[in-house]
C-alpha positions as CSV (number, residue, x, y, z in Angstrom):
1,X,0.0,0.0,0.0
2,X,1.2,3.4,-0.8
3,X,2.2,5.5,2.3
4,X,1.5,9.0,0.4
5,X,2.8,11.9,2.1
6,X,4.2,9.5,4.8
7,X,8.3,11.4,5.1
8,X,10.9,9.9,7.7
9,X,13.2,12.2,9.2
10,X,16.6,11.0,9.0
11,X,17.7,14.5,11.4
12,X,15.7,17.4,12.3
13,X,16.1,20.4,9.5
14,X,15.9,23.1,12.3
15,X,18.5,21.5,14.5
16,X,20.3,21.0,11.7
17,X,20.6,25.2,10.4
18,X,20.9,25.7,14.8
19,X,23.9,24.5,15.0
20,X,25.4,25.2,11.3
21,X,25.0,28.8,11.9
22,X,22.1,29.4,9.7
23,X,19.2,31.3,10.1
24,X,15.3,29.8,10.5
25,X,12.3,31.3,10.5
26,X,8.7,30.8,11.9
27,X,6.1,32.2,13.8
28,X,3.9,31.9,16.6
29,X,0.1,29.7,16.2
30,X,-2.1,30.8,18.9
31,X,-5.7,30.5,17.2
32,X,-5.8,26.9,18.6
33,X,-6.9,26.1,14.8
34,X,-5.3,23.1,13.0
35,X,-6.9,24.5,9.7
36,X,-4.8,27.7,10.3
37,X,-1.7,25.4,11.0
38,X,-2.0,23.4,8.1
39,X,-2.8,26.8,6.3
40,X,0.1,28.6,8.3
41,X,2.6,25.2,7.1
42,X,1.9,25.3,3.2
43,X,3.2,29.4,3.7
44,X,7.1,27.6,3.6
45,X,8.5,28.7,7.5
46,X,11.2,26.7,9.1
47,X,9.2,25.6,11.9
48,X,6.3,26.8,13.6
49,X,5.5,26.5,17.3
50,X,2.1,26.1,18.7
51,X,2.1,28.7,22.2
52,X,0.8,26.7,25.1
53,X,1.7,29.4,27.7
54,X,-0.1,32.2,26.5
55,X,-3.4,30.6,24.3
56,X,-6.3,28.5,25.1
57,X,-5.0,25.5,23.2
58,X,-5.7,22.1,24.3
59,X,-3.5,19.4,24.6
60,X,-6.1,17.7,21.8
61,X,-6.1,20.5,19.5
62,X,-1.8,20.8,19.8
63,X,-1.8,17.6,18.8
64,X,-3.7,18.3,15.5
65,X,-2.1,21.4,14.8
66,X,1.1,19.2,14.9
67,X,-0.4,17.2,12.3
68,X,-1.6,19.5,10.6
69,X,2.2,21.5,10.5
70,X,4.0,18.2,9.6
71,X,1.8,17.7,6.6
72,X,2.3,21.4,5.4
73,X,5.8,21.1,5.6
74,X,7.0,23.1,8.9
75,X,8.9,21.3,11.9
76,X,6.3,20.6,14.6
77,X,7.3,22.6,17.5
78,X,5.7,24.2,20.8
79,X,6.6,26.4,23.6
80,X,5.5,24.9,27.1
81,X,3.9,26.8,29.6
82,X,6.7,26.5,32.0
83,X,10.2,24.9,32.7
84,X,7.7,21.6,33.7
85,X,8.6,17.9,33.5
86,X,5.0,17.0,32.8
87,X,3.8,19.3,30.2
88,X,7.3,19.1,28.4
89,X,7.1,15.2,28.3
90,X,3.9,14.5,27.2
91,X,4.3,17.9,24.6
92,X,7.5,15.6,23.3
93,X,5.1,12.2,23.6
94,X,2.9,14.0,21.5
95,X,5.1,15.0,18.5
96,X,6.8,18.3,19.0
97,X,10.5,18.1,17.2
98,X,11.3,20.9,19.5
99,X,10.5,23.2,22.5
100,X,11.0,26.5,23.4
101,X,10.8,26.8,27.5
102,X,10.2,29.7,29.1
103,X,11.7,31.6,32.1
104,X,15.2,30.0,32.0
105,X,17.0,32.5,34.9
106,X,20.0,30.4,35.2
107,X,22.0,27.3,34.5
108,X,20.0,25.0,37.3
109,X,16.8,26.1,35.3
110,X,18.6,25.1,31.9
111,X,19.4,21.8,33.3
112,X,16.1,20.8,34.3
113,X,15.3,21.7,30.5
114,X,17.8,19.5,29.2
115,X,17.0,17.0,31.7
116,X,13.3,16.5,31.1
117,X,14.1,16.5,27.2
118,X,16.8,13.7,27.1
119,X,16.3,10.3,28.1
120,X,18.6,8.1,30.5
121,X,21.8,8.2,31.2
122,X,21.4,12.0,29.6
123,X,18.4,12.7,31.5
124,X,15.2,11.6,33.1
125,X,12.3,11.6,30.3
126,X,10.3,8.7,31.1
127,X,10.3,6.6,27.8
128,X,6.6,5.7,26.7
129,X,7.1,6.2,22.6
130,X,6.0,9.3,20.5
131,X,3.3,10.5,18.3
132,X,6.1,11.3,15.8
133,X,8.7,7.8,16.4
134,X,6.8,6.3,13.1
135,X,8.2,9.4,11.2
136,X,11.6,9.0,12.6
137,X,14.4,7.0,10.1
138,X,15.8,4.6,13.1
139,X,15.1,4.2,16.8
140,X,13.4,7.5,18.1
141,X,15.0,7.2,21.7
142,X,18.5,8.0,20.2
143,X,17.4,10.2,17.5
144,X,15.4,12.5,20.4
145,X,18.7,13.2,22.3
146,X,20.8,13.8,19.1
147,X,18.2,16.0,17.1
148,X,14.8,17.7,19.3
149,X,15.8,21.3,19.2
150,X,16.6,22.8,22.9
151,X,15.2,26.7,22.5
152,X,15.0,28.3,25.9
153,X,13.6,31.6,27.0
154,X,16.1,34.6,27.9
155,X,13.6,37.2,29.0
156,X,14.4,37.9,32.6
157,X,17.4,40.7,33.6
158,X,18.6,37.9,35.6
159,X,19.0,35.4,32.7
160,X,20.6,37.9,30.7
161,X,23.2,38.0,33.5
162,X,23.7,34.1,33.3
163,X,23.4,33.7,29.8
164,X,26.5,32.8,29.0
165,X,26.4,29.9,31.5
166,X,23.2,28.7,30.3
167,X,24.2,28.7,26.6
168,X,27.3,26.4,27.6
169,X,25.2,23.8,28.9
170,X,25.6,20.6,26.5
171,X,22.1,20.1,25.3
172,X,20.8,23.4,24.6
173,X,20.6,24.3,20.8
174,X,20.0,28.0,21.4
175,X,17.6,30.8,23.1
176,X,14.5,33.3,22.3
177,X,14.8,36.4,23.4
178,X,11.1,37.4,25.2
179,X,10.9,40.9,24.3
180,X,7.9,42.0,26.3
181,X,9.1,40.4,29.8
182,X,12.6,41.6,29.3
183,X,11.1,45.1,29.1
184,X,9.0,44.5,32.0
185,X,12.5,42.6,33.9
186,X,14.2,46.1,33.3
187,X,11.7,48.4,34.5
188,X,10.3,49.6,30.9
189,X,7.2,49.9,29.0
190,X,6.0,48.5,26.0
191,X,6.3,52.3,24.5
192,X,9.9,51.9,25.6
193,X,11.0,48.8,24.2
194,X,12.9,50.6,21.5
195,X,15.3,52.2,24.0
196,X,18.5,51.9,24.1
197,X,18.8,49.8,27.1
198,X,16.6,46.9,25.6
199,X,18.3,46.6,22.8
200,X,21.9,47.1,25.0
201,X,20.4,44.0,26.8
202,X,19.5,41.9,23.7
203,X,23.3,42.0,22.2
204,X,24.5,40.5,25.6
205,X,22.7,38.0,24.6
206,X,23.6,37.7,21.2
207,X,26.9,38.0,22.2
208,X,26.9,35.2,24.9
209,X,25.7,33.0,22.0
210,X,28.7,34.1,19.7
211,X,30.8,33.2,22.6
212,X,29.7,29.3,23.2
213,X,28.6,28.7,19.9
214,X,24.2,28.8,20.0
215,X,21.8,29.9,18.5
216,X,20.2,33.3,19.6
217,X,16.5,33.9,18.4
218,X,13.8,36.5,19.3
219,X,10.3,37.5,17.9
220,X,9.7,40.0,15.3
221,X,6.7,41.7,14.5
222,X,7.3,42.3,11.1
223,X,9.8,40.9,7.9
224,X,11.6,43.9,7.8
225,X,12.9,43.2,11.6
226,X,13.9,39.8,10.7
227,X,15.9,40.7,8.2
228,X,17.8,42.6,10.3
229,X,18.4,40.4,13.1
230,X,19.9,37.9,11.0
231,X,22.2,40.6,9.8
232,X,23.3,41.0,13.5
233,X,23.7,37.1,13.7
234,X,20.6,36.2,15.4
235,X,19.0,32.7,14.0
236,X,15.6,31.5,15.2
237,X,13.3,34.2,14.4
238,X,9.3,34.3,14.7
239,X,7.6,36.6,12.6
240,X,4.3,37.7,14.6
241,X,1.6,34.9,15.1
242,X,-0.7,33.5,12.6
243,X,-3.7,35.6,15.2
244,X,-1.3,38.9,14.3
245,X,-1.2,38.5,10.5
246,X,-5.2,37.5,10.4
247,X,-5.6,40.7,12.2
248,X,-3.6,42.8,10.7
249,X,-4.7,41.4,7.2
250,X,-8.5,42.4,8.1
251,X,-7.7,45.7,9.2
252,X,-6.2,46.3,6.4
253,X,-8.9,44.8,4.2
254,X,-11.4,46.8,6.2
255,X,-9.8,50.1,6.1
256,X,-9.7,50.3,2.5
257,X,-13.6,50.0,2.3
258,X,-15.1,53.1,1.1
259,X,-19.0,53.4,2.4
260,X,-19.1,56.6,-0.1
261,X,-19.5,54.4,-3.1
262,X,-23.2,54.1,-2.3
263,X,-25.6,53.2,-5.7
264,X,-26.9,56.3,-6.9
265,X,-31.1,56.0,-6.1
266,X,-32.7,54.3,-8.6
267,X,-33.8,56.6,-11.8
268,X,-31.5,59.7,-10.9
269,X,-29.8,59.5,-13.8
270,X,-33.2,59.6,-15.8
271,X,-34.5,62.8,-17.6
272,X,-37.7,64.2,-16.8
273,X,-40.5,63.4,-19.2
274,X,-38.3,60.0,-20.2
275,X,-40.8,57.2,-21.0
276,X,-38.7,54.8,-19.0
């Protein structure tokens, strides 16, 4: 029987470009929609991640939006709601080729990460197969620890301090910057995220990646931003949210409605003493 569509992963693509130096990017899914995955999938990103700390997704629904991902073409990912053996275990159990974790303050944190995501003698994920092992080309347990892609969250003033120690930690692949919480960590508003401290804070931590070798990431909110962070080196980069772009697509689609093409009444155009 033909198996169409069926692809096996010999390693993961997004690991791969990690830790070659390359740039990937992807956005954010928080509709909770695996139409709009599979939808989001066929655009061409690197990966997309599904966010399970700030939606309402269910664990269900993540698990059709990873589905729906693989069969558009992206790499399955999700970020967890917290550094938490449970939800990143049976996020992993249910398919996710990567997680980004968030609130990773300092190299204890970053261990549990790498703990929970490796499996003996590496670490201490419980073994109990994956939603994903079919796809996998050879035995899933030792492809997991060589290829799942380790993303954790630098958005804290005190993980910028330690980010050098956390990026040296065998088993992480690289870390997304939080923009929002880092502003809110260093005392600013949202109005002031374009200051110079923010950004001052944001090439400490591109520079702790330069200096053991990961890759640094951060959202964007438009293509124009990415572009420019990969100039500066950085390498996993979301571009706003499939709930951003819908938005911002139907405002703009909106706005350009003009109400003052109303029809004329009917027979205005007539002369008087017309027959018709």
């Amino acid at each position: 029987m033909s198996l169409i569509g069926r692809q096996k992963f010999k390693t993961n693509p997004v690991t791969d470009k990690l830790r070659n130096g390359e740039p990937t990017v992807g956005a954010w899914l928080s509709l909770c929609s695996p139409a709009a995955a599979e939808t989001m999938a066929n655009i061409g990103w690197d990966w997309l991640v599904v966010d399970a700390e700030h939606s309402p997704v269910g664990f269900e629904t993540m698990v059709n939006c990873f589905r729906a991902m693989q069969l558009g073409g992206a790499v399955p990912m999700a970020r967890v709601p917290w550094n938490d053996i449970v939800w990143i275990q049976r996020t992993l159990d249910a398919g996710a080729m990567g997680l980004v974790v968030p609130m990773v303050n300092n190299r204890e944190d970053a261990q549990n990460v790498v703990s929970n995501m490796k499996y003996a003698i590496r670490g201490q994920r419980s073994f109990g197969g994956s939603r994903v092992a079919s796809y996998i080309d050879g035995d899933y347990r030792f492809w997991a620890d060589e290829h799942l892609s380790v993303v954790v969250m630098i958005e804290t003033v005190e993980a910028v301090q330690n980010a050098e120690a956390i990026l040296s930690l065998d088993g992480i692949d690289g870390c997304f910057i939080g923009p929002n919480d880092l502003a809110l960590s260093l005392g600013l508003t949202f109005k002031e995220m374009n200051s110079g401290v923010h950004e001052e804070a944001m090439m400490k931590v591109l520079e702790a990646c330069r200096n053991t070798g990961k890759a640094a990431g951060k959202h964007c909110m438009n293509g124009a931003e990415v572009s420019q962070r990969i100039s500066q080196g950085f390498q996993f980069l979301a571009l706003s949210s499939d709930a951003g772009m819908m938005a911002r697509a139907a405002r703009e689609e909106f706005n350009s409605v003009d109400y003052s093409k109303k029809p004329q009444p009917v027979g205005a155009n007539h002369n008087k003493g017309s027959l018709y």
